[in-house]
C-alpha angles and dihedrals in degrees: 000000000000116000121208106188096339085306115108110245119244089032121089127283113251079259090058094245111132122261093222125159096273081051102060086039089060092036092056096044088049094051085053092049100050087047094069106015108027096135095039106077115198122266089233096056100054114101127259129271125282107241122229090023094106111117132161100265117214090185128047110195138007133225109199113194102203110202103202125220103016126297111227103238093215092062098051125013100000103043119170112187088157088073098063137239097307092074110015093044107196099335101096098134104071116190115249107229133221085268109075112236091025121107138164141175125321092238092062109077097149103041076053099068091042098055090119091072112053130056114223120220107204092159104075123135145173108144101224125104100188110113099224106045090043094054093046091055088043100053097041106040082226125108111241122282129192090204110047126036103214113213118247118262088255091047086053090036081058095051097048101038099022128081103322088048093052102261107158099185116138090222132067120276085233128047128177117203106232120326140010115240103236092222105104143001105278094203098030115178088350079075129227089308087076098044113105135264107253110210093198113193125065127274093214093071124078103259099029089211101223097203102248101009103047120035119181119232090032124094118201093254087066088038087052081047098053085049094055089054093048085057095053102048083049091100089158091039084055101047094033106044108135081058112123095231086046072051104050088035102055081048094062099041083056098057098039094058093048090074090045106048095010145072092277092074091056091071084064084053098093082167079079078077131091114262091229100053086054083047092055087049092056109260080249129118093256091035079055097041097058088040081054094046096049090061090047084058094046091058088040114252110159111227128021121183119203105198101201110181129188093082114108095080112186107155126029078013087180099048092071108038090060089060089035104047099055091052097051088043098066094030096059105027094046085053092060091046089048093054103049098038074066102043096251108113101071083066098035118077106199113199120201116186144091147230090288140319130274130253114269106221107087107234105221102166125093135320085006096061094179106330133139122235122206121290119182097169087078137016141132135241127185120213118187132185132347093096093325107124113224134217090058139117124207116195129351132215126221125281093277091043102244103109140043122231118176136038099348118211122204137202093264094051090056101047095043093056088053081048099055107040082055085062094243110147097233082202091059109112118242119235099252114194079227101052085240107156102243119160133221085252127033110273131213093278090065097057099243123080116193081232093132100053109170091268098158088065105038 
């Protein structure tokens, strides 16, 4: 008997559908079409456009550098060394920035001269310190709900500049370097066209393997071989070839391999860049990373995440912020120089923070030996670029860094402002499978208004 997949043809498919003669044909070409191009969907299959959601941007794409896990504020854009070691540890010469009255953290000599051009937000607040539900807030700008899943802002980013919105880019509106977190749904109720690309590998290896475009050990001579392969064991392709899904399918595979054989894989060749300037982003996986997610901005891809794990420091806290701040310091401050040494700035947001802060209180005893547990009730994020005005400073926490005391910021109102200066209408309704009526921004329902957007920075 003829298998098809390991189904006799001529019986019914484990969903009851026949498996008649137009089905093994569509089952074949779709096996074809997820073997090149399985993380490229096709441009005539994304949804149509939202309507009303069309606003004057004044950005054009964001770089959000995740720090996994939860940054302690004190020991980079808060820091207290007036309230003695048992908060500040050993950080109790804090670096005078090219603002006067601004100061952060010792360990940050670069993000220091470019002060001027990022706003601090000492002022963020949730109030949960569980990992999962945190990230989730933070990342979608919406309070928790047991009944609806929200999508991520990269996930709605996606949805308003990507396909539907005309975007023509050959690579995915929404990137993820390198990847996801696992935490939450990216997409949420949007659905898995809106998750993001994973590039997998590590930019900071020759060759960085992009998961599907670039694969280490094979040339391109090896990769045209393989298609030339493909092409011969295409029977149907061959003998059908005027077939709308023989069509759909040779256009993708087109596209596809133009990322693998053509111009579109250099962009993944950081080794086209001057030593120099990899060398000024730190040869690590995150310095690499930011380098990476300046050129996606440069050929215009949306949203870029930067997961950048080794942050919930719970125990030998300082150890590891005296390996990890340096490396975050010339990552992320040489990214912001790069960019607007080019003029991209003023059209790039780039977004620094993480799931929540760290508490304050340095916990010496044992097993702890000097590490930070989590503290949502007061934390810090920095935004820079795309419409956000620098050299300022929102909200402010007491002098031991607990509490905030002065103009709070919460999730929503983040997130709403990003929103905003990408010309995305925060009162637009999101296309919900349900039909439930769910805004770009949490609504009053939900017991949170973006009222209070970042105005005194945008």
């Amino acid at each position: 008997m003829q298998l098809l997949n390991g189904t006799p043809v001529g019986t019914s498919l484990p969903n009851g559908l026949p498996l008649s003669r137009r089905r093994v044909i569509q089952l074949v070409l779709g096996s074809s079409v997820s073997i090149v191009c399985s993380n490229y969907p096709l441009h005539a299959d994304t949804p149509s456009p939202v309507p009303g959601s069309a606003r004057t941007a004044k950005a054009k794409s964001v770089i959000q550098i995740w720090m996994w896990g939860g940054p302690c504020h004190l020991d980079t854009f808060d820091p207290k060394p007036e309230a003695g070691a048992d908060y500040a540890g050993p950080f109790v010469k804090p670096l005078e920035t090219n603002v006067s009255g601004i100061r952060i953290n010792e360990l940050l000599p670069v993000l220091a001269t470019q002060a001027d051009k990022y706003a601090i937000l000492r002022g963020m607040s949730h109030g949960i310190n569980a990992h999962e539900t945190a990230s989730y807030v933070i990342q979608t700008g919406h309070p928790a709900n047991d009944r609806i899943v929200f999508p991520s802002v990269g996930a709605v980013v996606s949805l308003f500049k990507g396909y539907s919105a005309g975007y023509k880019g050959k690579l995915p509106p929404y990137i993820v370097l390198t990847e996801p977190q696992g935490r939450f749904d990216e997409a949420g109720f949007l659905g898995s066209h809106y998750k993001p690309f994973a590039t997998g590998g590590n930019p900071a290896k020759t060759p960085f393997a992009v998961e599907g475009i670039v694969a280490e050990g094979i040339s391109k001579t090896r990769q045209a071989s393989r298609r030339e392969l493909l092409h011969q064991l295409d029977t149907l392709g061959n003998t059908m070839p005027d077939h709308p899904t023989v069509v759909a399918s040779k256009r993708c595979e087109v596209e596809a391999y133009d990322l693998i054989l053509g111009d579109g894989s250099k962009i993944f060749d950081l080794n086209q860049e001057k030593k120099e300037l990899r060398d000024q982003y730190g040869q690590n996986t995150f310095g690499q990373s930011c380098l990476m997610a300046r050129r996606l901005v440069e050929i215009g891809v949306p949203y870029i995440t930067i997961n950048y794990k080794g942050w919930d420091t719970h125990k030998q806290h300082f150890q590891a912020m005296r390996r990890q701040l340096p490396e975050m310091d010339k990552g992320t401050g040489t990214l912001i120089i790069d960019l607007a040494s080019r003029g991209l700035l003023d059209s790039t947001i780039v977004w620094w923070g993480g799931e929540f802060g760290r508490t304050p209180k340095v916990q010496n005893e044992s097993p702890w030996n000097g590490g930070r547990n989590h503290h949502g009730k007061a934390f810090c994020h920095m935004v820079a670029g795309g419409g956000f005005h620098g050299g300022q400073v929102v909200g402010s926490t007491d002098g031991r860094g607990e509490e905030v005391t002065n103009r709070p910021v919460h999730p929503w109102d983040l997130v709403g402002s990003i929103y905003e200066l990408m010309g995305i209408d925060i009162t637009t309704k999101l296309p919900h499978p349900l039909g439930l009526d769910v805004r770009v921004a949490p609504g009053k329902d939900e017991k949170a208004h973006p009222s209070n957007l970042l105005r005194e920075i945008m």
